[in-house]
C-alpha positions as CSV (number, residue, x, y, z in Angstrom):
1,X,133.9,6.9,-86.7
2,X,133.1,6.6,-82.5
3,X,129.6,6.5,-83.3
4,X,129.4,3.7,-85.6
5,X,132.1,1.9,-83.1
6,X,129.5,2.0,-80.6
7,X,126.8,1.3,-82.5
8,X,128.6,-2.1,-83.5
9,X,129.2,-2.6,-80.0
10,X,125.5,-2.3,-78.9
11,X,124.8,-4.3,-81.8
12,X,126.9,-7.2,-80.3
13,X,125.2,-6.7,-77.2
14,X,122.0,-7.4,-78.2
15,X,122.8,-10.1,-80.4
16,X,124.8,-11.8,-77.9
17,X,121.9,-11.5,-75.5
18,X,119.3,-12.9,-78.6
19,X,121.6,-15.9,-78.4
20,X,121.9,-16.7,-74.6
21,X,117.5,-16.0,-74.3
22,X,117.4,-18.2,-77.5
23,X,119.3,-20.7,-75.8
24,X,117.2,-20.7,-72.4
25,X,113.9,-21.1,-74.3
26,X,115.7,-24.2,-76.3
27,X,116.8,-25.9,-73.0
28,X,114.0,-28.9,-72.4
29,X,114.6,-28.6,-68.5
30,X,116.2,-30.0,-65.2
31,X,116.3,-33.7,-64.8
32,X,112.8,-34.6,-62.6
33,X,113.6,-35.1,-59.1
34,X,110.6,-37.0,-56.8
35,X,109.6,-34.3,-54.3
36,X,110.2,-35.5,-50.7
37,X,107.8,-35.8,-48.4
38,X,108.5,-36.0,-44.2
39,X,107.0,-39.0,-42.9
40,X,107.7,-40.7,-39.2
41,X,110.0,-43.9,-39.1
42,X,106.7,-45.9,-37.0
43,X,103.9,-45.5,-35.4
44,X,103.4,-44.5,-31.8
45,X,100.5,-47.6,-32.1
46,X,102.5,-50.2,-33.5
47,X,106.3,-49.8,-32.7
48,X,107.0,-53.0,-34.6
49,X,105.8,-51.8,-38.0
50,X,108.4,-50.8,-40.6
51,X,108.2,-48.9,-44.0
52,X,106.4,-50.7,-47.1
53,X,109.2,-51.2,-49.9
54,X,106.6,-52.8,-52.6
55,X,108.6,-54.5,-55.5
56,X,105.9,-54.9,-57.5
57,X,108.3,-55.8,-60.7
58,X,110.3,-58.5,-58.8
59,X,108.1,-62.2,-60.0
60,X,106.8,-64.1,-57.1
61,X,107.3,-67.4,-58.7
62,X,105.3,-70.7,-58.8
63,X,104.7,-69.9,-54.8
64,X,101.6,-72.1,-55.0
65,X,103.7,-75.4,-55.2
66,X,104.1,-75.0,-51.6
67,X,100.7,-76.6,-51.0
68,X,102.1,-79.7,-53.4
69,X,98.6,-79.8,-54.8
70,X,99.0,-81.5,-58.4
71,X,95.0,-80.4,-59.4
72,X,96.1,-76.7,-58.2
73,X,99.3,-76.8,-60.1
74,X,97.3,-77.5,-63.2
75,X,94.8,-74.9,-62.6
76,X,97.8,-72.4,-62.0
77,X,99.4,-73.2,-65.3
78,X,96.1,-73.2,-67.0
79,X,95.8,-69.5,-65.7
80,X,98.8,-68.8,-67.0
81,X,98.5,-69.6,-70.7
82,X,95.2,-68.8,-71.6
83,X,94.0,-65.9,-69.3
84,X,93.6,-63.2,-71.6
85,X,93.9,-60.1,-69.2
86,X,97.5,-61.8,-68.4
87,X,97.9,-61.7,-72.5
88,X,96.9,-58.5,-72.7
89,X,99.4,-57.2,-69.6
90,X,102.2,-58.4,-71.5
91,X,101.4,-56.7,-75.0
92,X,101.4,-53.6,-73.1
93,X,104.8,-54.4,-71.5
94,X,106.4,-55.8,-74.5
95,X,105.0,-52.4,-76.3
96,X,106.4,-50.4,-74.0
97,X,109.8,-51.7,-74.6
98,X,109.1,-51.2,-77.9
99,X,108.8,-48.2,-77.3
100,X,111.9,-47.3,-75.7
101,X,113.9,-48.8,-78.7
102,X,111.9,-46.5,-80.9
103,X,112.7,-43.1,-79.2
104,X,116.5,-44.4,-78.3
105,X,116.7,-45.0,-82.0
106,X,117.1,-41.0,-82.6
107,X,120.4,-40.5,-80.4
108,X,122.5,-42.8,-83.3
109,X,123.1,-42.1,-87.0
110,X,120.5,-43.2,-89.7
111,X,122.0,-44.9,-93.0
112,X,119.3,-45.8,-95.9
113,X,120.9,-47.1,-98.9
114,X,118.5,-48.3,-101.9
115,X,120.8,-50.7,-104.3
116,X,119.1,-51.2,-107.7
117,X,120.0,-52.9,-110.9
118,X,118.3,-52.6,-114.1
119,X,118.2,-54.1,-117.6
120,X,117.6,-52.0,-120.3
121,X,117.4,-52.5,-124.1
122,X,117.0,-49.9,-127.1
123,X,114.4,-50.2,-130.1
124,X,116.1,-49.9,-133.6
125,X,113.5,-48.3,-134.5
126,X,113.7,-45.5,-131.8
127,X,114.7,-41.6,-133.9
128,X,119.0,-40.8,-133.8
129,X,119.9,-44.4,-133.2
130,X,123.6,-44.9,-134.9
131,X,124.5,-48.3,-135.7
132,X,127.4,-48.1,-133.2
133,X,125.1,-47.6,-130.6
134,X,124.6,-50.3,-127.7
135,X,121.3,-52.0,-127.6
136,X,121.7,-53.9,-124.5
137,X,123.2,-52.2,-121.1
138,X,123.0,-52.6,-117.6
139,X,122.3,-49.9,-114.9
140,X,123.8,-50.3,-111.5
141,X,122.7,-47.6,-108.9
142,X,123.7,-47.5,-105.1
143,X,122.2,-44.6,-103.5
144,X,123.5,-44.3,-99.9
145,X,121.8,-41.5,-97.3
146,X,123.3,-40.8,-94.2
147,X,121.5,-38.3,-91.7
148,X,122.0,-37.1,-87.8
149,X,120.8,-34.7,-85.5
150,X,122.7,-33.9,-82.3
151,X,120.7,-34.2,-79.1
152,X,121.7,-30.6,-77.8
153,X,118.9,-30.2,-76.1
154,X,118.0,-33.2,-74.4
155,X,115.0,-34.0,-76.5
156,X,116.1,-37.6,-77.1
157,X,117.4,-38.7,-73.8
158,X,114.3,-37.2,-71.7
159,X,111.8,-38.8,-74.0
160,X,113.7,-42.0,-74.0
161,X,113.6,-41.7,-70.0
162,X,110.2,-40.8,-70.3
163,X,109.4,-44.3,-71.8
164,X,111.7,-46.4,-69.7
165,X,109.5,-45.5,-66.9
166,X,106.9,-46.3,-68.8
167,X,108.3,-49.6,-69.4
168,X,108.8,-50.1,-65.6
169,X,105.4,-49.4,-64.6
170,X,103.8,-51.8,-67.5
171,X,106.3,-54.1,-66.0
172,X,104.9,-53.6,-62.6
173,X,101.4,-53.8,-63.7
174,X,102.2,-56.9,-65.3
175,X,103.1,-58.4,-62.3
176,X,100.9,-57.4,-60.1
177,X,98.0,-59.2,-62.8
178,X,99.8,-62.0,-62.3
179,X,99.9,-62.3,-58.8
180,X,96.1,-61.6,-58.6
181,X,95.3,-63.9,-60.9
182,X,96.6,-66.4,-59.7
183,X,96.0,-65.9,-55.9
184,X,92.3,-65.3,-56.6
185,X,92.4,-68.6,-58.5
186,X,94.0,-70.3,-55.6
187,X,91.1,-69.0,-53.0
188,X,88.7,-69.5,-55.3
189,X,90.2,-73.4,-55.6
190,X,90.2,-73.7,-51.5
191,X,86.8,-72.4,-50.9
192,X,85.8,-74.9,-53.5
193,X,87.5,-78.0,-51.3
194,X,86.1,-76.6,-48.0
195,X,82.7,-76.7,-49.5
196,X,83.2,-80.1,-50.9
197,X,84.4,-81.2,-47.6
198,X,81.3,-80.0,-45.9
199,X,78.4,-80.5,-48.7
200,X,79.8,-84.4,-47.9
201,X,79.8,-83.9,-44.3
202,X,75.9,-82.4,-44.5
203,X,75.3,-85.5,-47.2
204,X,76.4,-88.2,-44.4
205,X,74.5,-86.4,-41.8
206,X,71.0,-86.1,-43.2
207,X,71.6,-90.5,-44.2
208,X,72.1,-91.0,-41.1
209,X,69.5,-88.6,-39.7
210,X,67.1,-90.6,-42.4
211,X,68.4,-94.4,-41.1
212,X,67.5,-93.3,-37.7
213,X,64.0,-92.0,-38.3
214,X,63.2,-94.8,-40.8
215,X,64.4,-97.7,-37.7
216,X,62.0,-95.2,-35.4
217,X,59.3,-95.5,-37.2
218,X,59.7,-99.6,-37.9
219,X,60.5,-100.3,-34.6
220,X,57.5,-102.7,-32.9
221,X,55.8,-102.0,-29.6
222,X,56.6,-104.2,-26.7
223,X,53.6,-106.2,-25.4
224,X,54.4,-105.8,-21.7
225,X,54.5,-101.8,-22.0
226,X,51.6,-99.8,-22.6
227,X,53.4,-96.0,-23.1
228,X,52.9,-94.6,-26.3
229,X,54.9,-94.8,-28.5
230,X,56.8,-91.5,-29.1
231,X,56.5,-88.9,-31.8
232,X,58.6,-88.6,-35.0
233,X,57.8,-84.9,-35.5
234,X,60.7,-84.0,-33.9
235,X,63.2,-86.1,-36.1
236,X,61.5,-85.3,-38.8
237,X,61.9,-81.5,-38.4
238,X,65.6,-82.1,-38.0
239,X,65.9,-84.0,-41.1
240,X,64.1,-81.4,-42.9
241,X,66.3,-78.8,-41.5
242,X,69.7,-80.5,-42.2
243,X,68.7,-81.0,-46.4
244,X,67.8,-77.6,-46.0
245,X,71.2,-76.9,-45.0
246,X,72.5,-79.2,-47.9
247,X,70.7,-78.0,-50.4
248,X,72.8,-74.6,-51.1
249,X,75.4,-76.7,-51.5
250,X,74.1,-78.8,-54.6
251,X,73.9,-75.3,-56.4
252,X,76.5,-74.8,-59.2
253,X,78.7,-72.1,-58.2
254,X,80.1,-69.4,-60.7
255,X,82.9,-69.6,-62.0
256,X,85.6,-67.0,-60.9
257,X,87.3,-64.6,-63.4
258,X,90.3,-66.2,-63.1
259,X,89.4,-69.1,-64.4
260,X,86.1,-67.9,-66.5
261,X,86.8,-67.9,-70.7
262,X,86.1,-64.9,-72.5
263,X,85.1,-64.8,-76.5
């Protein structure tokens, strides 16, 4: 009688120690915690720098209305609409949402319910049909299914944390194609008026370089002075030199990814 009270004492034991090891290897795991790392306030070299604090999620805006540029405003907009890596930056963040709503959708019952209603009708002709029997009957069915699983381990929340920072980077990403996009489209725009601004400045200088050696060379000789007349070598090299300078500018200039279509 001791012996077999012991033996269902052990027995406990090591049952009750199958269930606390079965429980440990079912745990999913402690909530991830960013590792610290020790970095200096500043610089020794620059005492008046402070600590990067990106917001990459935070939208800029319309911050190129500040320039109160109509053309660029139109471009800007343009760029917004139709780019297509800008499209494609918000699929991904609107399917990372989606995805958060998928792996939330685990933590809450599921009800499926299938209503049905039917028609029926018996042959007379059909074996064991009495005369009492009804030919005409209507079926009514309203299956309802109701299933849950408790999270006790934490599978459900850490996967639905898992794809909320998912979400947040997409989101991130998404803004930061936005900002690039459009600043790139903006420089692109600038360095565009600057070379306008001097492809007309080179135009007006190689007419006038043109009007003076074209009055040089008509200009007559004054009968009381016998020098020679002088050489247009010298003007003429300049012209030569200043359409030279032009002429890079009267080459089409490719258009910027920003702003370049795509099949």
């Amino acid at each position: 009688m001791l012996r077999n009270k012991q033996l269902a004492q052990y027995v406990t034991r090591l049952a009750f120690l199958a269930g606390v090891m079965l429980l440990a290897g079912c745990a999913v795991g402690p909530k991830y915690v960013r590792p610290t790392a020790e970095v200096p306030p500043d610089y020794k070299e620059a005492a008046e720098w402070k600590t990067a604090q990106p917001r990459d999620e935070i939208a800029k805006g319309k911050w190129w209305e500040i320039y109160s540029d109509t053309e660029l405003n139109s471009l800007e907009e343009q760029v917004t609409l139709a780019n297509q890596d800008l499209k494609a930056a918000a699929a991904r963040f609107e399917q990372a949402r989606a995805a958060i709503r998928i792996n939330r959708a685990p933590l809450y019952p599921s009800v499926t319910a299938n209503p049905s209603v039917s028609q029926n009708r018996q042959s007379q002709n059909q074996p064991l049909v009495s005369a009492t029997s009804r030919i005409n009957y209507t079926i009514f069915e309203l299956p309802v299914d109701v299933s849950y699983e408790p999270d006790l381990w934490g599978r459900v929340r850490h996967s639905v944390e898992a794809a909320r920072s998912e979400a947040q980077a997409t989101a991130a990403d998404l803004a930061n194609v936005d900002l690039s996009l459009h600043a790139e489209l903006a420089a692109d725009y600038f360095q565009l008026r600057g070379l306008d601004s001097q492809k007309q400045l080179l135009d007006s200088t190689v007419v006038s370089y043109q009007k003076a050696l074209d009055l040089r060379a008509e200009s007559p000789r004054r009968s009381t002075w016998r020098r020679p007349k002088p050489s247009l070598k010298p003007r003429a090299l300049s012209l030569r030199t200043w359409k030279c300078n032009a002429r890079p500018l009267n080459t089409p200039l490719p258009s910027s990814p920003a702003s370049r279509p795509r099949n």
